[in-house]
N, C-alpha and C positions, 0 to 999 in steps of 0.2 A: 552544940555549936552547929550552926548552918553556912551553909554556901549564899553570895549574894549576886544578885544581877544588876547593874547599872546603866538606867535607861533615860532618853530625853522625853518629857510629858508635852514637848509646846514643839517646834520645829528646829531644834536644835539648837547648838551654843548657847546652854542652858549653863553650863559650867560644870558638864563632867569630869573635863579633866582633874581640876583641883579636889573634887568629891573625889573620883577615885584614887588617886594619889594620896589623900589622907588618907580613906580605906585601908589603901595598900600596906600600910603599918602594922594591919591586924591579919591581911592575907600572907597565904605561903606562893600562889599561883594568881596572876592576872593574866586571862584571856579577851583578845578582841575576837568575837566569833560573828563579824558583818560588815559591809560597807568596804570602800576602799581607802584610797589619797585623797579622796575630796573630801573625808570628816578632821578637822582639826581641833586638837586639844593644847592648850597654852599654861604651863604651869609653872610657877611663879616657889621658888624654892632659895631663899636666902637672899642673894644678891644675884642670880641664876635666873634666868628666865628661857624654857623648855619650850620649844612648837613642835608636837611631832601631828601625824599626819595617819600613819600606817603602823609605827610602833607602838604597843601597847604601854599604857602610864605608868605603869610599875617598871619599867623596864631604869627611869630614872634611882631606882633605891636599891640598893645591895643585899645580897641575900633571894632575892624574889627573882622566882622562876616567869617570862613573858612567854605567850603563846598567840601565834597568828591562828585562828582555827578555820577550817576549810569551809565556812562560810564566808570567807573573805577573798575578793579577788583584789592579787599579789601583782603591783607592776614594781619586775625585780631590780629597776634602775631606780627608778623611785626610794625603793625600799632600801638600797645599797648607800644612795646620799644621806637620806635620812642616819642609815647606822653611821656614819661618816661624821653627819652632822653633830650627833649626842656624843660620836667620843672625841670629839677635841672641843668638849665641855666638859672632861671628865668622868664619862660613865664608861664605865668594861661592857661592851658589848659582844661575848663568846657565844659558841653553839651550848656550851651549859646554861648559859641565861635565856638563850632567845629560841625557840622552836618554832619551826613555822608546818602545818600541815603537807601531808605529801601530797593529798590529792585536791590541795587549794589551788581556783585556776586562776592565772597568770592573766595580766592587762599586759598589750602588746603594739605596739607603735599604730599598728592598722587602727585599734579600740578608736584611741584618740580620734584621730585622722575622721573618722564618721562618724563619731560624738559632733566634735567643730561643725563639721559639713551639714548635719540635720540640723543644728541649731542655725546655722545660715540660710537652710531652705525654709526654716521654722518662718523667718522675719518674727513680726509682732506680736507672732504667738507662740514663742519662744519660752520654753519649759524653764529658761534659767540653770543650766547643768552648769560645771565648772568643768568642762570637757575634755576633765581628765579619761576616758572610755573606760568609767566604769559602767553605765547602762549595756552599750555592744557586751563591753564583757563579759556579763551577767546573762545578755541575750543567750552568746556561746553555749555557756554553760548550760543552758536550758534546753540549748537545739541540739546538744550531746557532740559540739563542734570544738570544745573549748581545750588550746594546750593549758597540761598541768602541771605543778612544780616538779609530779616525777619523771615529766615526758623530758624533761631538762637531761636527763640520764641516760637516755634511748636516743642519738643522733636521725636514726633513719626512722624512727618511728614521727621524731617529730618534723623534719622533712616532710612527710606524709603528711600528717597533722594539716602544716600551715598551708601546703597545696590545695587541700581541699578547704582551711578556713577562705583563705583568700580567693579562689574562686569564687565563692560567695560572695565575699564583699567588697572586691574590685570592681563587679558588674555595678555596686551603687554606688560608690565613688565613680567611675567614668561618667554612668548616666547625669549625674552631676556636676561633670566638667570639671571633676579631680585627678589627679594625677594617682592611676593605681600604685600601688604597694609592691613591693619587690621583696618576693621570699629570700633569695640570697642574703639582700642585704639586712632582715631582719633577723636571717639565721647568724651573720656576722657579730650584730649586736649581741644576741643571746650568749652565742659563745665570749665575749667577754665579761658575763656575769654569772652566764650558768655554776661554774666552782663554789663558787660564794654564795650562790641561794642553798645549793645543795645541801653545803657544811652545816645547814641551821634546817634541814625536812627532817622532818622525822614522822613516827605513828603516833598524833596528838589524841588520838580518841584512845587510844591502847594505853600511853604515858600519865592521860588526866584521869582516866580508873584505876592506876595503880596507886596516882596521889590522891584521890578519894579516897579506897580502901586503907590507905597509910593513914590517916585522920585528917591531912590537908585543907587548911582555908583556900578556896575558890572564888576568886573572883571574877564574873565576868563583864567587859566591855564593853556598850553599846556605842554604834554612833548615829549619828544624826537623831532625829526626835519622832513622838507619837506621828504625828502629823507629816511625819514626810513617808511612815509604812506604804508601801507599795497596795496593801490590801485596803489598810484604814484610814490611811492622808487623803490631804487635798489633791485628788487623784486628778489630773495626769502630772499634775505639777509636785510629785513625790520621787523620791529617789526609786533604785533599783530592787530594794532586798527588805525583806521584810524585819524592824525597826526593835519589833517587840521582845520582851523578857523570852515570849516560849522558844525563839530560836536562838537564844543561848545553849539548847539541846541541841538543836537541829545543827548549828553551827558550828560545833565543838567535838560532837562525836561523842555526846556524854545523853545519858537521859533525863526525861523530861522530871522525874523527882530528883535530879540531884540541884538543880535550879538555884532552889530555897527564897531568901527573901527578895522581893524584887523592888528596888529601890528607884522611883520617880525622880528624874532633876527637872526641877522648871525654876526659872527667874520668877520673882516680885515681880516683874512685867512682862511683856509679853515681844520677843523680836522675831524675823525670818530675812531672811537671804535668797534672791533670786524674785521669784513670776509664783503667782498663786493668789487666790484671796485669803485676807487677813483682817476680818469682820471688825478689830477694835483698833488699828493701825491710825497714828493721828498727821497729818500733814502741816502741823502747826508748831508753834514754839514748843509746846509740849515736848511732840515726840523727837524734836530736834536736839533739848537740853535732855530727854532719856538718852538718848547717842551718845550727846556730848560727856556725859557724865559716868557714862556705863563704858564708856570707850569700845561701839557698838563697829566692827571691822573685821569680817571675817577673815579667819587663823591662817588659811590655806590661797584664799582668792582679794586678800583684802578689799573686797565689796564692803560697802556701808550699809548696813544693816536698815529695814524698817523697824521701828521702834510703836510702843502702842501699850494701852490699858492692859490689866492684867486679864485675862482669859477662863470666867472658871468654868464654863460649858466646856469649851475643851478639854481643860484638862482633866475634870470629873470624868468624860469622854475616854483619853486615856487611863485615865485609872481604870475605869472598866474593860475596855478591851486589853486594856495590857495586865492585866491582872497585879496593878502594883499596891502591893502593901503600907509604903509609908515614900512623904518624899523628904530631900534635898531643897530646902528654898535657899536660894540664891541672888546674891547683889539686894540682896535689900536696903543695903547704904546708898544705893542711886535713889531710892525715895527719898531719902533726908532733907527736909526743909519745904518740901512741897504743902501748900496750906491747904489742901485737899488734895482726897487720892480718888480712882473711879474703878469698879470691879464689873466686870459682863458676867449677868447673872442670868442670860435669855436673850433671844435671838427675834426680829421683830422679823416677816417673810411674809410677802402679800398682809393677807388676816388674820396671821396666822401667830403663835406666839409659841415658839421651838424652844428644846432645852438641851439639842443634841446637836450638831452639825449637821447637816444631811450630804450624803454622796453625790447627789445630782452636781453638777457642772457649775449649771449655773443658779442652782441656788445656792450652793457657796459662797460665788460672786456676789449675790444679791441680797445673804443676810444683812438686816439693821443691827448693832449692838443694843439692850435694853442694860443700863448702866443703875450702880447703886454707888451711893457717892459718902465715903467714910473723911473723917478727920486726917490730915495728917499731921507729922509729926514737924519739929522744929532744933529739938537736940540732935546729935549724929548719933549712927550707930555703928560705923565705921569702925571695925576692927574689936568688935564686942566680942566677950567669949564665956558670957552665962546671961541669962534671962533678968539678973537684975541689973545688967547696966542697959537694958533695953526702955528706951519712953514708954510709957503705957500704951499710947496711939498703937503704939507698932506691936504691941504684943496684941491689943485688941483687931487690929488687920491679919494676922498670922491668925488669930482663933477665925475667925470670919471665913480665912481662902478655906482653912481646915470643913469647916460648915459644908459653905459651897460644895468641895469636891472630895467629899464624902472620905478622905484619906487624912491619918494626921502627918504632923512635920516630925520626921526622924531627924533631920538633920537644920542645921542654919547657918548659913555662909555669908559671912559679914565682911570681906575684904578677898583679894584674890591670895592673899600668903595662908598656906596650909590651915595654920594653928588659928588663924582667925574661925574658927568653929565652934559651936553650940552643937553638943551631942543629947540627943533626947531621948533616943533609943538606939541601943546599937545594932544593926542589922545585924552582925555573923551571931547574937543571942537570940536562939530561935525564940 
């Protein structure tokens, strides 16, 4: 048996959450080890319907141990409504289910506050954050400025802490004709959540090797997608942290072979949220009825999603650099009824004929999609859960992506309720 990583192959809201949430049946431990409150996951459980944001998917099913892992920066009011919100849904949410890292650093009222404010000096070339402050917060952390959940413990230490954060960051707020920050008053807030983040720290990298050595299924969390890594996205317009299966290690506190299989999600199409280019993106009835259909609205920001062709330069793209073994397709009943479907198989660029993305700026901007144009189907598939109630069309589109991006289909997600799933491989079988 192996450990599994859960990652997005396209730019997010691929439909992890539902992936990992079935998952979760065969894990003992789900960790999110990245990102913060702006990755959301929607999971659709009976007559129940789950948005969490910060806590980890498995945290909805009994038995299963959740872990925050110190690659994730924790805004502990955020985190506190969230646990709030899942238990008067009916889920136990204790310090035995839910652990969060000690030395995971903290999103803090200031974060925000200069998230917002650079996006307002951005104007029109506006990254698109959801300015929750997790990039600031992330900054912190990197500039060796950041409070951490165990500073929550330490009053004078972190007194200290915030003086020196905020001298830092009140000089860019004013120079921007913001109102600075007040350490009192953020120490005020603190103290009405500090008890309660405390109750659930602990030493997650010490805890996830004891449940390794014990034989433990692992499952880790990713969010956001290939495409928004900070190293390999559509850089500048990528999130904070880097996206990939390998900082599942780095994240977690675990090493890099306890990993194991790293499981791709991307939709049948291809969608993003916010500012960036998006080379197959259609402005037309097309990508209007993918929205309409896929119910395309982010979990966290309810933004509208751009909708578009499916992507396989990209994601063969991710699959290489992310080292993913097999993926998760997903929504593929938003195809259904389409009398042709269109696949990007290469990227048109001056004179040039690309088969990878390239990092520069603007030639990002400036790729052509080189399109390959397959049948579609006309039966649904809606809610399928074996390969024979699939139309032919669609099992010949699923061999096709597999071609293209060089990964097969482990998984296939035909509805958003759990059981709607085709297993084809099961990741924790090494």
């Amino acid at each position: 048996m192996t450990n599994v990583a859960v990652v997005g192959a396209q730019w997010g809201d691929e439909g992890k959450g539902k992936v990992v949430d079935w998952l979760s049946s065969r894990a003992d431990v789900v960790v999110r080890f990245q990102g913060g409150h702006n990755a959301g996951h929607t999971l659709v459980i009976g007559d129940r319907t789950f948005k969490l944001s910060l806590l980890p998917s498995g945290v909805v099913r009994p038995g299963k141990l959740s872990v925050i892992g110190n690659g994730v920066v924790v805004d502990p009011w955020a985190l506190m409504r969230e646990i709030e919100q899942v238990r008067g849904q009916g889920v136990e949410i204790t310090p035995e289910t839910l652990v969060i890292a000690e030395n995971a650093a903290l999103i803090l009222p200031v974060h925000g506050a200069i998230d917002r404010a650079r996006e307002v000096a951005r104007g029109a070339s506006a990254i698109g954050t959801t300015g929750r402050g997790i990039g600031p917060a992330y900054e912190d952390k990197v500039a060796r400025r950041a409070v951490r959940v165990c500073d929550l413990a330490d009053p004078p230490l972190l007194r200290t802490k915030l003086d020196d954060l905020l001298a830092h960051h009140n000089l860019f707020l004013t120079g921007l004709g913001a109102e600075p920050m007040d350490r009192d008053a953020i120490l005020a807030e603190l103290d009405g959540v500090a008890d309660r983040v405390l109750a659930h720290a602990g030493v997650v990298w010490e805890r996830l090797d004891q449940l390794r050595r014990a034989g433990k299924r692992i499952l880790f969390e990713g969010a956001q997608g290939a495409m928004l890594d900070v190293d390999h996205g559509t850089y500048p317009f990528v999130t904070s942290s880097s996206t990939m299966a390998a900082n599942a290690a780095a994240g977690s506190g675990m090493g890099p072979g306890t990993v194991g299989f790293v499981l791709g999600i991307t939709k049948a199409y291809t969608t993003r949220v916010g500012s960036g280019p998006f080379p197959t993106e259609l402005h037309d009835e097309i990508g209007q009825r993918l929205g309409e259909r896929g119910r395309e609205f982010g979990t966290v920001t309810g933004r509208r999603r751009r909708c578009g062709w499916f992507d396989a330069v990209m994601v063969r793209q991710a699959v290489k650099t992310g080292g993913i073994n097999g993926i998760a397709l997903t929504k593929l009943d938003v195809l259904d009824g389409f009398d042709s479907l269109k696949l990007c198989v290469g990227y048109r660029h001056r004179d040039a004929t690309l088969h990878h993305l390239p990092s520069a700026q603007a030639a990002q901007a400036a790729v052509e999609p080189i399109y390959e144009e397959m049948e579609g189907w006309g039966a649904s598939t809606f809610g399928a859960r074996s390969w024979a109630d699939l139309p032919a069309t669609a099992i010949k589109y699923i061999r096709r992506i597999e071609e293209l991006i060089e990964a097969p289909v482990a998984l296939l997600s035909t509805s958003p309720d759990r059981d709607d799933t085709i297993l084809v491989r099961d990741p924790f079988v090494d």
